[in-house]
C-alpha positions, 0 to 999 in steps of 0.5 A: 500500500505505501508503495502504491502511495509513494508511486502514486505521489511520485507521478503527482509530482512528476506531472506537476513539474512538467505543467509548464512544458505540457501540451493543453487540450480542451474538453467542451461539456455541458455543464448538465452532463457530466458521463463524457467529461469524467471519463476524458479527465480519466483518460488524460491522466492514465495516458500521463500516468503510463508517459510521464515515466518515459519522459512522454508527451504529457497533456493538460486537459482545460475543461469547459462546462458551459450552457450549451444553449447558449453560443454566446456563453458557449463562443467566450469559452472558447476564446478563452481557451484559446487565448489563456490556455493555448489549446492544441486541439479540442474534443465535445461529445455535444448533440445539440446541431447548434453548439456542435456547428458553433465548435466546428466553425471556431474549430475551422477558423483558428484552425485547432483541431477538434475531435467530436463524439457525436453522430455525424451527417453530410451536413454537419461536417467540418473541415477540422473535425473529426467524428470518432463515434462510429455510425452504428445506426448504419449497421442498425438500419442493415439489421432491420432490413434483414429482420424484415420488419415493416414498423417499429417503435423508436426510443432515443435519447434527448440529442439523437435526433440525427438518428431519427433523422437517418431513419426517416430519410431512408423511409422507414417506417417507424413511431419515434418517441425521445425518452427524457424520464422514466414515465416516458418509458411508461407511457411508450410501452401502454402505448406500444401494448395497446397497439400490440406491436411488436419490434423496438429500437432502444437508443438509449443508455443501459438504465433506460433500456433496463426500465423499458425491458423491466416494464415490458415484461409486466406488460407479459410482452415479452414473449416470442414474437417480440423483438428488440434492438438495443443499440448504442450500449454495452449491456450487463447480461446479468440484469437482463436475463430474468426477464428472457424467460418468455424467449423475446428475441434480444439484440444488441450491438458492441464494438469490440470483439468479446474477451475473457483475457484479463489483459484486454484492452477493455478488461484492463481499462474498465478496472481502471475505470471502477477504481477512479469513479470510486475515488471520486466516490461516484462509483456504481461498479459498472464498466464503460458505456459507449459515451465514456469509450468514446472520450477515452479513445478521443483523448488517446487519438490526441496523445497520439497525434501530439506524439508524432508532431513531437517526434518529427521536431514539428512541435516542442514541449514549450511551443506556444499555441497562440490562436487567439479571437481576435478582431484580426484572428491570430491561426494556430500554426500547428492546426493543420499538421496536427489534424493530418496526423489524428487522421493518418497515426502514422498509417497505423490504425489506433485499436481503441475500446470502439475497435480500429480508429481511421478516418476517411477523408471526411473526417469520418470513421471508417473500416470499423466493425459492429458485432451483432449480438443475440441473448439466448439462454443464460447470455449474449451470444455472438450472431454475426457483425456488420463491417463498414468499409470505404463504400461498402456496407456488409451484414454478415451472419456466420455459422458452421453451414451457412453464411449470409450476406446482406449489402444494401437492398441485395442479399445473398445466401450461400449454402456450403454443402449445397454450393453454387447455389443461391438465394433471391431476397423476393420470393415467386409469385405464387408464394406469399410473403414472410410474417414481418419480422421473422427471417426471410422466406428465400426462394432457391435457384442456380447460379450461373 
């Protein structure tokens, strides 16, 4: 115990005499929300704690918790950073459309880097912004598509209304409801029960998702024929398995490859995690939500980038930042050799808790996968996974017999004991149509 102390303290120290020579970054939160700004403050000082060792690059992180409702608060803060603070570069994990341009314009006029953690659209890209959250509504939407389902309920967090958005462009159809507190879960499943429908979406955090599986179930909904969608959380089997009894078909999604190694990535850093949420006396022993990875991994693609600028002499660790808002704008000088090196790591993909980190020449992530997950018996089982590639979708489910693919409005079915042959997704004229939202009803012929 004295010896984690003295290594503990030590490192304090160490950190504190490197204060003057440490490259600054900016973390930009919400004053109301607090999940993506501990979980950046947390990632920050583990990368200073494994490179103050070394003689690394160590980072300050400035945080600013502003109204974001506000952009003219929201527009001091960042000239303050700025100017006061000198930031390399920047992250927010902010939804609002509003805020989020207000960063990516101050982003591209000073010319700082700024990694967002928020789903992205065409119309919302920045030329200095980086979007680091995969978009795994992509994947969800290909998941549909498989199932078949004609409608479903849609239940999202305040924030996502992108996400609705996404779905509703590509003319699904669908009942969307924004989940701000528990009764509107009470009030979706009466809803949901009078209607007797069958399939949900749930974009929601894992108490949210609990609460609706949790009233559903004394509904008696939960039964064969019923089926969900989680999509953007890593769920905690043990809380949902007694209420799968009724045999309701489970699916969720997660970014990483499941491991029982001690020393995986995710393992290793959901103990850290634990321990530090403990320390701020916050801790509920739960692991790492999708938010929190995000800003982890953010803070990691920073570290790397300032590491490389280092090591090619293009910045040193008394190099000034001096972006100031001025009425004649002083430019970062660093901006754009900073923002190329986040984007390229050296050719080398950083593989973070949200799987392989690259960005296309958008600013977007890419060449990442979605593991697709379903609950049966006493745990999640893996089913398959949706790989995003440079323009190419895929949704692969893969068994000891058979492997499907489905690629936007094509799918294909491969039989390996039956092979060439291969499967339509519409059935002939004279056979009817599969119940919506049981696997598809595929006609057989041969292949050429």
């Amino acid at each position: 115990m004295e010896g984690s102390i003295v290594i503990k303290l030590y490192w304090i120290m160490a950190v504190f005499s490197l204060t003057t020579d440490a490259y600054h970054v900016g973390g930009i939160f919400d004053q109301k929300m607090s999940a993506a700004k501990i979980a950046f403050q947390f990632a920050v000082e583990e990368i200073n704690y494994e490179t103050s060792a070394k003689d690394g690059v160590v980072m300050m992180h400035t945080e600013a918790g502003v109204d974001m409702s506000n952009s003219f608060q929201l527009s001091n803060r960042l000239c303050e950073m700025f100017k006061e603070d000198g930031v390399f570069a920047m992250y927010s994990d902010e939804p609002d459309e509003i805020s989020n341009e207000v960063v990516n314009k101050y982003a591209e006029t000073m010319r700082v880097p700024h990694v967002s953690g928020v789903y992205a659209v065409e119309e919302t890209l920045a030329e200095y912004t980086l979007h680091i959250m995969p978009d795994y509504i992509a994947a969800v939407k290909d998941i549909i598509k498989y199932y078949r389902w004609d409608t479903f309920y849609y239940l999202y967090s305040p924030g996502f209304d992108l996400h609705y958005d996404a779905f509703v462009m590509d003319q699904f159809h669908l009942t969307a409801k924004q989940i701000r507190s528990a009764p509107n879960i009470d009030e979706s499943v009466d809803q949901m029960f009078k209607e007797n429908a069958k399939h949900v979406i749930l974009d929601l955090d894992e108490d949210y998702c609990l609460l609706f599986v949790q009233r559903a179930y004394h509904r008696q909904m939960l039964t064969r024929d019923f089926s969900i969608i989680a999509a953007n959380v890593v769920l905690n089997e043990t809380l949902f398995m007694p209420y799968s009894q009724g045999g309701v078909n489970f699916t969720t999604l997660r970014l990483t490859n499941n491991s029982n190694d001690p020393n995986d990535l995710r393992t290793e850093v959901n103990k850290k995690w634990i321990s530090f949420l403990a320390e701020k006396g916050g801790s509920t022993g739960k692991g790492m939500d999708l938010t929190n990875m995000v800003a982890y991994d953010s803070a990691n693609v920073l570290h790397d980038a300032l590491k490389i600028l280092e090591n090619r002499g293009d910045i040193q660790r008394n190099s000034e930042n001096p972006a100031t808002c001025e009425e004649i704008p002083r430019l970062s000088p660093y901006g754009k050799k900073m923002l190329d090196a986040m984007r390229n790591l050296n050719g080398i993909p950083r593989q973070g808790l949200t799987g392989s980190i690259e960005f296309d020449e958008k600013g977007l992530r890419k060449n990442y996968v979605v593991y697709i997950d379903y609950l049966e018996e006493d745990s999640f089982k893996e089913a398959g996974y949706w790989v995003h590639a440079v323009g190419v979708k895929e949704f692969k489910v893969s068994s000891k017999e058979t492997q499907i693919e489905v690629i936007p409005r094509h799918l294909i079915f491969t039989s390996i004991k039956e092979f060439p042959y291969f499967m339509d997704v519409d059935p002939p004229a004279n056979q009817k149509e599969a119940a919506p939202g049981s696997p598809p009803n595929l006609c057989m012929r041969a292949s050429l």
